[in-house]
C-alpha positions as CSV (number, residue, x, y, z in Angstrom):
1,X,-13.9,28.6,-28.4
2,X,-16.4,26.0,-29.6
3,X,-17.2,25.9,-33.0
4,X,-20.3,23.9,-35.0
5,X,-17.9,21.3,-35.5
6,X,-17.2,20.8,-32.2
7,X,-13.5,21.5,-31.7
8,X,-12.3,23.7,-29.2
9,X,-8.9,26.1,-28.7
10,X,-7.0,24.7,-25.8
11,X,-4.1,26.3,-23.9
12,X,-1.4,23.4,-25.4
13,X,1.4,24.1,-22.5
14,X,-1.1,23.1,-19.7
15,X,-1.3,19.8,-21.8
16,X,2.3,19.4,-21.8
17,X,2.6,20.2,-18.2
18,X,-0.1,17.3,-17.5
19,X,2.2,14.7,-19.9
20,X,5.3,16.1,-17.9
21,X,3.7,15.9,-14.6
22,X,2.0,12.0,-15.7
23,X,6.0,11.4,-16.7
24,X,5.0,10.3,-20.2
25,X,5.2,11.5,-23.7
26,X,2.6,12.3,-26.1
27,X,3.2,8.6,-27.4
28,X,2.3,7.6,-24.6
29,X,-0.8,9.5,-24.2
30,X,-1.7,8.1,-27.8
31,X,-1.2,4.7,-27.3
32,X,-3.4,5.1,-23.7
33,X,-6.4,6.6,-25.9
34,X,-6.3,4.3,-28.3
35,X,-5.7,1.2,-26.2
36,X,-9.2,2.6,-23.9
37,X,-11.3,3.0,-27.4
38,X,-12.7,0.1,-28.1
39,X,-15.0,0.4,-30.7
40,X,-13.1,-1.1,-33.8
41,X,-15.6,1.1,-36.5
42,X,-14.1,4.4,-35.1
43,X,-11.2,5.7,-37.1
44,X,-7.9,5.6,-35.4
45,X,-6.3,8.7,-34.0
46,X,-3.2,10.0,-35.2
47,X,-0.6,11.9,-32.6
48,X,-1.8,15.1,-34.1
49,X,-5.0,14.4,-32.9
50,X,-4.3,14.4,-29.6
51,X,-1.2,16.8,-29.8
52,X,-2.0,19.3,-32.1
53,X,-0.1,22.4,-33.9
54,X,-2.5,24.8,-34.0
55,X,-3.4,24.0,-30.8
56,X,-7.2,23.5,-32.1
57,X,-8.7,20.1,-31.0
58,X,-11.7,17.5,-31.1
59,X,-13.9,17.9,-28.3
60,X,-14.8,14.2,-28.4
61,X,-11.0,13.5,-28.3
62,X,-10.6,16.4,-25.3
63,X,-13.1,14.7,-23.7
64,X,-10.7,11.5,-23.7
65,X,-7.9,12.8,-23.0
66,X,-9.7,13.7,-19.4
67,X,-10.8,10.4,-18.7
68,X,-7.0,10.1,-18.1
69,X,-5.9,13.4,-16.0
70,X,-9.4,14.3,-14.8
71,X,-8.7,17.6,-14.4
72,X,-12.0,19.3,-16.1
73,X,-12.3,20.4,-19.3
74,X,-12.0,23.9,-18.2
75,X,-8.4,23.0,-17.2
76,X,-7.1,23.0,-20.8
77,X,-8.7,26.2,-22.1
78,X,-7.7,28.4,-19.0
79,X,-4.8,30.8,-20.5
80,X,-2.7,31.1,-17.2
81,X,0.4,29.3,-17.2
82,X,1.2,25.9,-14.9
83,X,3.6,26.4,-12.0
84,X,6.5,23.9,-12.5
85,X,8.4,25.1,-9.4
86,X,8.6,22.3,-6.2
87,X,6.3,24.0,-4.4
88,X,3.5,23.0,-6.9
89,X,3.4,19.4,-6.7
90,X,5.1,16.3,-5.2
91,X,5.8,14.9,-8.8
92,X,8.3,17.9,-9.3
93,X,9.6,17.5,-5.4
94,X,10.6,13.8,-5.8
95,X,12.5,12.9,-8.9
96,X,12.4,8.8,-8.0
97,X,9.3,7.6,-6.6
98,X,9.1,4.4,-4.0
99,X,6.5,2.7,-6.6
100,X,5.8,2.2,-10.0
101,X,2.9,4.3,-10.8
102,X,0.4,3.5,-13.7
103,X,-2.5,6.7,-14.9
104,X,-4.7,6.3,-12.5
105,X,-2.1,6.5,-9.7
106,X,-0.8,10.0,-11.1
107,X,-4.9,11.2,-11.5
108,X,-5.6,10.3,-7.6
109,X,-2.7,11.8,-6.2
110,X,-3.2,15.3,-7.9
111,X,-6.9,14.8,-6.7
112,X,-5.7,14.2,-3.3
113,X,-2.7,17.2,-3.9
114,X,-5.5,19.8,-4.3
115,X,-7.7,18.3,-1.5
116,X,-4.1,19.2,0.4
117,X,-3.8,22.4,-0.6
118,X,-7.3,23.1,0.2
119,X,-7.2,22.1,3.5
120,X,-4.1,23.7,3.8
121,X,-5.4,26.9,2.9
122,X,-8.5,26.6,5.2
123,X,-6.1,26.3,7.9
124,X,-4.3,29.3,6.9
125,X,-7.2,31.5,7.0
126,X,-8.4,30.3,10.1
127,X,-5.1,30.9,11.9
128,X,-5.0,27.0,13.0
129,X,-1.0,26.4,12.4
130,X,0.9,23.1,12.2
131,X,3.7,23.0,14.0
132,X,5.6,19.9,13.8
133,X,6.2,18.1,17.5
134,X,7.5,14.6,16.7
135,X,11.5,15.2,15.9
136,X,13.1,14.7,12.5
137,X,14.8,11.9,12.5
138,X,17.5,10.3,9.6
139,X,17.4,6.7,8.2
140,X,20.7,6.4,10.2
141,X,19.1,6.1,13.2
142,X,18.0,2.6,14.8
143,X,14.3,2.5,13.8
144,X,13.3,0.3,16.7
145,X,14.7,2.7,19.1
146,X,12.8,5.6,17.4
147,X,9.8,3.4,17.2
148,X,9.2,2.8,21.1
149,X,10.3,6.6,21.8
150,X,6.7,7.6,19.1
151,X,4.9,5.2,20.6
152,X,5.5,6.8,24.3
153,X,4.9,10.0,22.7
154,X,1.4,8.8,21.1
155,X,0.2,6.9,24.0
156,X,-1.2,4.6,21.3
157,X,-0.3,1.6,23.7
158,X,-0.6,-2.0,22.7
159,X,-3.7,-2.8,23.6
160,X,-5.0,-6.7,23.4
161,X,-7.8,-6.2,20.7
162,X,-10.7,-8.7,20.3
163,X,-12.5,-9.1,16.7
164,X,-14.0,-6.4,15.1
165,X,-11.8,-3.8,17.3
166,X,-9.5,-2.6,13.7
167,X,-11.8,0.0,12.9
168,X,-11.8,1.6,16.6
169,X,-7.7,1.4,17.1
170,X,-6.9,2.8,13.2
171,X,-9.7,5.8,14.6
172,X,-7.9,6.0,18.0
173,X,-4.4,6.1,15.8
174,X,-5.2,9.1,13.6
175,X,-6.7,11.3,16.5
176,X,-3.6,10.3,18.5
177,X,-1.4,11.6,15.4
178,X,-3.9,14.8,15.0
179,X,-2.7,15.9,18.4
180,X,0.8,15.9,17.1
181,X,-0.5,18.0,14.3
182,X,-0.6,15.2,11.7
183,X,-3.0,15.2,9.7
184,X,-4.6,11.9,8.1
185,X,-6.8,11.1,5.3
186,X,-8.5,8.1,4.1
187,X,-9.6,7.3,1.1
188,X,-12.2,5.4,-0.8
189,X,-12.3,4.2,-3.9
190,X,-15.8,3.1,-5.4
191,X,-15.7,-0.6,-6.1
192,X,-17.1,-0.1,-10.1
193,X,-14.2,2.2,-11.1
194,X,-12.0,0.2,-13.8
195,X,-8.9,1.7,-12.8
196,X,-7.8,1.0,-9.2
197,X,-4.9,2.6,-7.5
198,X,-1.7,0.6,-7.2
199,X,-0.4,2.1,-4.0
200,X,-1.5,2.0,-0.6
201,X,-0.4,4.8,1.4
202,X,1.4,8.6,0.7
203,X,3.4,11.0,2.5
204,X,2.8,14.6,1.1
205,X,3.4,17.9,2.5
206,X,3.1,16.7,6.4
207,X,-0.3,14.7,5.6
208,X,-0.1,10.9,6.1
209,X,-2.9,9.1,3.1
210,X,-3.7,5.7,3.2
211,X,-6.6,4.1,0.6
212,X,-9.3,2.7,2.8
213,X,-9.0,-1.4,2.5
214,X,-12.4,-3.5,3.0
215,X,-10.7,-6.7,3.3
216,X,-8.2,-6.1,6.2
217,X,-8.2,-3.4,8.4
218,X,-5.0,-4.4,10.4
219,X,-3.0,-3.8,7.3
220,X,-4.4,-0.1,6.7
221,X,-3.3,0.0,10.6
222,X,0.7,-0.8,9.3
223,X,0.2,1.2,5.9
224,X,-0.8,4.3,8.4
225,X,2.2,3.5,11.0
226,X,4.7,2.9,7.7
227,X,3.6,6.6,6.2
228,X,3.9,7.6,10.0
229,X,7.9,6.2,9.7
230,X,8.4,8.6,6.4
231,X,7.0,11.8,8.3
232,X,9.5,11.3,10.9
233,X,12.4,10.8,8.4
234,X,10.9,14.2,6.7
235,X,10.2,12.3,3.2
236,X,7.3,11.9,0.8
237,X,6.9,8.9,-0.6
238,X,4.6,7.0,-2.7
239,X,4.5,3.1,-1.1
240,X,3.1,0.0,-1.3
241,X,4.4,-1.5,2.1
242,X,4.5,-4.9,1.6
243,X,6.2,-5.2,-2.0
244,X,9.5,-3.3,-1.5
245,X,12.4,-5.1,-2.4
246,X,15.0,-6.2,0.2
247,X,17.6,-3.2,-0.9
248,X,15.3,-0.6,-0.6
249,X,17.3,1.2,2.9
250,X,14.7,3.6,3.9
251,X,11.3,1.3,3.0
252,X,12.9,-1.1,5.2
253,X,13.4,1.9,7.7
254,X,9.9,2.6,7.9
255,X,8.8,-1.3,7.8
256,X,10.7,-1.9,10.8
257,X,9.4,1.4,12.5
258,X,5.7,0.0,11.6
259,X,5.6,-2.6,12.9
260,X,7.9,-2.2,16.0
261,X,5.4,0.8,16.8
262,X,2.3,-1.6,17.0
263,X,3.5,-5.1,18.6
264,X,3.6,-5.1,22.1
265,X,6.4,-6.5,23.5
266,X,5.7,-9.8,24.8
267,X,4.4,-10.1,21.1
268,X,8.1,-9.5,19.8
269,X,9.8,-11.9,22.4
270,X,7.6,-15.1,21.9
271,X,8.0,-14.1,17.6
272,X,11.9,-13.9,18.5
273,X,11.8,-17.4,19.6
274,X,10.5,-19.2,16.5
275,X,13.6,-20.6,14.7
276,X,11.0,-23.1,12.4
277,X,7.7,-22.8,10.8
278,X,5.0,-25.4,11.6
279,X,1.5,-25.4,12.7
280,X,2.0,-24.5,16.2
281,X,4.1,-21.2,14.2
282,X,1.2,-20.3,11.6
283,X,-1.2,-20.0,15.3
284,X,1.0,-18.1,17.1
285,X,1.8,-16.0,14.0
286,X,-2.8,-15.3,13.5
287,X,-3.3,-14.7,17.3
288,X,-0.4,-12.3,17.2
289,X,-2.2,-10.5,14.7
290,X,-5.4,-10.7,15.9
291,X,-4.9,-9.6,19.6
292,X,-2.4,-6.6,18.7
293,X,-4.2,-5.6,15.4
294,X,-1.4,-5.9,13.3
295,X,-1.5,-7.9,9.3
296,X,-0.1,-11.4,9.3
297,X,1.9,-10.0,6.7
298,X,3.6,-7.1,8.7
299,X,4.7,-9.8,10.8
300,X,6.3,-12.1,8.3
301,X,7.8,-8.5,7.1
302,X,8.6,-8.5,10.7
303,X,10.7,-11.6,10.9
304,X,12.5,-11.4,7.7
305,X,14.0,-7.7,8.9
306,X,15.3,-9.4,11.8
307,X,17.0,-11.5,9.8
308,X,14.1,-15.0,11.2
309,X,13.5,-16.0,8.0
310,X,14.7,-15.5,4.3
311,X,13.7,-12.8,1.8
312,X,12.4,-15.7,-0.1
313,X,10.4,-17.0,2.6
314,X,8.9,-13.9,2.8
315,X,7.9,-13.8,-0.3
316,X,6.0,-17.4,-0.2
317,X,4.2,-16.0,2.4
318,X,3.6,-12.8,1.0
319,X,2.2,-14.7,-2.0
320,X,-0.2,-16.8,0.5
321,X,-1.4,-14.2,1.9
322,X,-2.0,-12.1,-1.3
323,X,-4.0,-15.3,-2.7
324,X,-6.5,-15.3,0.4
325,X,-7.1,-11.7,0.0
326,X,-7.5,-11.8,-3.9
327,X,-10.5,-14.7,-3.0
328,X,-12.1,-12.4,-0.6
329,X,-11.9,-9.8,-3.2
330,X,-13.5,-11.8,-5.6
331,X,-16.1,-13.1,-3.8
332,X,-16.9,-9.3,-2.4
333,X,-17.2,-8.5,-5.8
334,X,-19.2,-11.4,-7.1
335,X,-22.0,-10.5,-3.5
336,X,-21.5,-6.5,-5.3
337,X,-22.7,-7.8,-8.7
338,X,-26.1,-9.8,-7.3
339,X,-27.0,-6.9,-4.9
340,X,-25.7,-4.0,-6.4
341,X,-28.7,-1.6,-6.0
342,X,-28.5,-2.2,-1.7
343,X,-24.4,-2.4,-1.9
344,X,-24.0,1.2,-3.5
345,X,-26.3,2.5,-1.1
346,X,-23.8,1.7,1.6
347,X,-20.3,2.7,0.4
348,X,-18.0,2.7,3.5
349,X,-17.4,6.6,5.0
350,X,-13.5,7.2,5.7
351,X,-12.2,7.8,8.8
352,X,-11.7,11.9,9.2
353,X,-9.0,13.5,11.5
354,X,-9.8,15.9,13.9
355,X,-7.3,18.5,11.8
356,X,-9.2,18.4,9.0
357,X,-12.7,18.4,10.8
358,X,-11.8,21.6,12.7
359,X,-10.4,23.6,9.2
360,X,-13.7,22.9,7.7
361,X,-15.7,23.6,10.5
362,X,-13.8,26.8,11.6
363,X,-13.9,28.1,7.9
364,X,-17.8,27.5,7.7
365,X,-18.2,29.7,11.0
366,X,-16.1,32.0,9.6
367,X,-18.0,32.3,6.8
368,X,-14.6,31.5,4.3
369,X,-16.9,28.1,2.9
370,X,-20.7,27.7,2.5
371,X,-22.9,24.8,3.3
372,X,-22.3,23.0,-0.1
373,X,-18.7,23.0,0.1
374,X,-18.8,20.9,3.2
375,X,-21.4,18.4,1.9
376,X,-19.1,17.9,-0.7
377,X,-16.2,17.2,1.3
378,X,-17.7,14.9,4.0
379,X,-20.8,13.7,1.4
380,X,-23.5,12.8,4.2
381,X,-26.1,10.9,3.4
382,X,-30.0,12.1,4.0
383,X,-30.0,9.5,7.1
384,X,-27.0,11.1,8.7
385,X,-28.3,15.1,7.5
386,X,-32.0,13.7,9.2
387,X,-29.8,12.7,12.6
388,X,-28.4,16.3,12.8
389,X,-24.8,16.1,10.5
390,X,-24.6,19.7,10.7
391,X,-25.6,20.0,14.5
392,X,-22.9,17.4,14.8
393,X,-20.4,19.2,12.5
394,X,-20.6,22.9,14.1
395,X,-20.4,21.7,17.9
396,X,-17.5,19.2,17.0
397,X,-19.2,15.9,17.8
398,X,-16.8,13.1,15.9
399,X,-18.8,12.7,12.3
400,X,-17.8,9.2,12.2
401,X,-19.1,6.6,14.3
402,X,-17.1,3.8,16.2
403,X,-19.6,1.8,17.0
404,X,-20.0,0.3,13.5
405,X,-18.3,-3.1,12.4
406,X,-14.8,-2.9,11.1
407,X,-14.4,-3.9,8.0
């Protein structure tokens, strides 16, 4: 209940689930709000401000406090308990997580969780099960082995790709895997948001997520085959691919499962030859990537698992490469600034599976979801509405074109 001095009751344990579930304490919560206000004339919050007994609290400082779970306001107020049980969320599922997660991270992958559970439930009601085809495997087993048995299984091939070709083989890689009843989902983050995600790819509940990258499409391609290697080894993880350290047993696992899923052979024999880096190394290294669509980077990660060159060496390279990406980056971000009005008209669309397409499209028949729903999930614009999105969406035609440049 609001009063005229805008405070408001709140349910106080769905708080402390959100701190639980964020793995902080209400310390920590305080010193995040007070860190993100930044106008020095405001006075400063006290822990019972953001915590308090009576449960009664500020709706200004409420309103903070979501900037940091996102969950709606309404999320605080409703009386109902939170489900702690392992069913509910990954966070309670996996007691160590692959990467260090900051806020933001924790915000996204409950945003992503409930798109999950959604979908899942979509499915359900539309009697469209998910059986799982490709075996379990254990981090015992010989990930190279595995890696050519998937690939056979996929009929993903190796095919020699010429520029601009990234966007069509990471398409032709999730509809392979949505035959396999995997489902994929990409996702975007707007370039003005303050906080950016620190990982690069999840595993959760059978779906494989990777965050759409406008730099380099060939390492999406290895994020997507790395999340592929934790399906198989029946694990969710939270990963960013390329910054694993060398102990890490079953990152490695998946590493050397990514990228021996995606270079062709003749690819791995001439990179088994090099026994020194020079210039005649570096071209072989960029044409490798270029014709197999795989990251420079994946194949440094590459050589160091098979023992070619140093952890150390990897990381110089690693480094390198980072460096050239952070100047693309910058110099995206720098075009963003001068033409923002045209950019933010033209935010990239991610890349759909056909799983997910069908449980939308089978629950709007059905009547289960109306019209809105869907524009909210796959957000046409009016161009794509005026070219017949929802002619397109009922009769199955693929919603997201090929023929566009890869980023």
């Amino acid at each position: 209940m609001i009063n005229m001095k805008k405070e408001i009751e709140i349910n106080k344990e769905r708080l402390t689930y959100l701190i639980e579930l964020f793995k902080m304490n209400v310390g920590d919560l305080h010193e995040l709000i007070s860190k993100n206000g930044n106008n020095p004339r405001k006075k400063s919050l006290h822990i019972s401000d953001i915590y308090p007994e009576n449960s009664i609290i500020k709706l200004s400082i409420l309103k903070q406090i979501d900037k940091i779970f996102k969950k709606g306001l309404h999320f605080y107020t409703n009386p109902d308990p939170c489900d702690k049980s392992t069913h509910e969320s990954v966070f309670f599922r996996t007691p160590t997580l692959n990467t260090k997660l900051e806020h933001q991270d924790y915000a996204k992958i409950l945003e992503l969780e409930e798109d999950i559970n959604h979908i899942n439930h979509l499915l359900t009601i539309c009697d469209i099960p998910l059986t799982r085809i490709l075996r379990k495997q254990k981090y015992t087993d010989d990930p190279v082995t595995i890696a050519e048995l998937v690939r056979d299984k996929l009929k993903i091939g190796n095919d020699r790709l010429t520029n601009n070709q990234y966007k069509n083989k990471l398409l032709n890689f999730t509809n392979a895997l949505a035959k396999f009843d995997i489902p994929v989902i990409e996702f975007i983050e707007h370039p003005t948001i303050k906080y950016k995600t620190n990982f690069e790819g999840l595993t959760i509940s059978n779906f494989l997520i990777i965050k759409h990258n406008t730099i380099s499409k060939k390492r999406e391609i290895f994020t997507l085959a790395h999340e592929l290697g934790h399906y198989i080894l029946n694990q969710e993880a939270f990963d960013n691919s390329f910054n694993c350290e060398p102990q890490q047993d079953i990152e490695r696992w998946c590493n050397t499962f990514a990228i021996n899923l995606l270079l062709s052979n003749d690819s791995k024999k001439s990179l088994g030859l090099i026994r020194s880096f020079n210039a005649d190394t570096a071209s072989l290294i960029n044409n490798i990537s270029n014709i197999d669509g795989v990251s420079e980077l994946a194949i440094y990660l590459y050589l160091y698992t098979n023992n070619i060159i140093s952890w150390d060496n990897y990381i110089e390279h690693r480094n390198r490469v980072d460096q050239i990406i952070k100047d693309k980056k910058e110099k995206q971000n720098k075009k963003l600034k001068s033409n923002s009005d045209k950019t933010f008209g033209r935010i990239a669309k991610p890349i759909q599976s056909e799983i997910v397409e069908r449980a939308y499209r089978m629950a709007y028949l059905q009547g289960a979801i109306e019209e809105y729903e869907v524009v909210q999930y796959f957000k046409p614009n009016i161009s794509e509405i005026q070219r017949g999105f929802f002619d397109n969406f009922i009769y199955g035609t693929p919603m997201i074109s090929t023929k566009k440049k890869a980023a």
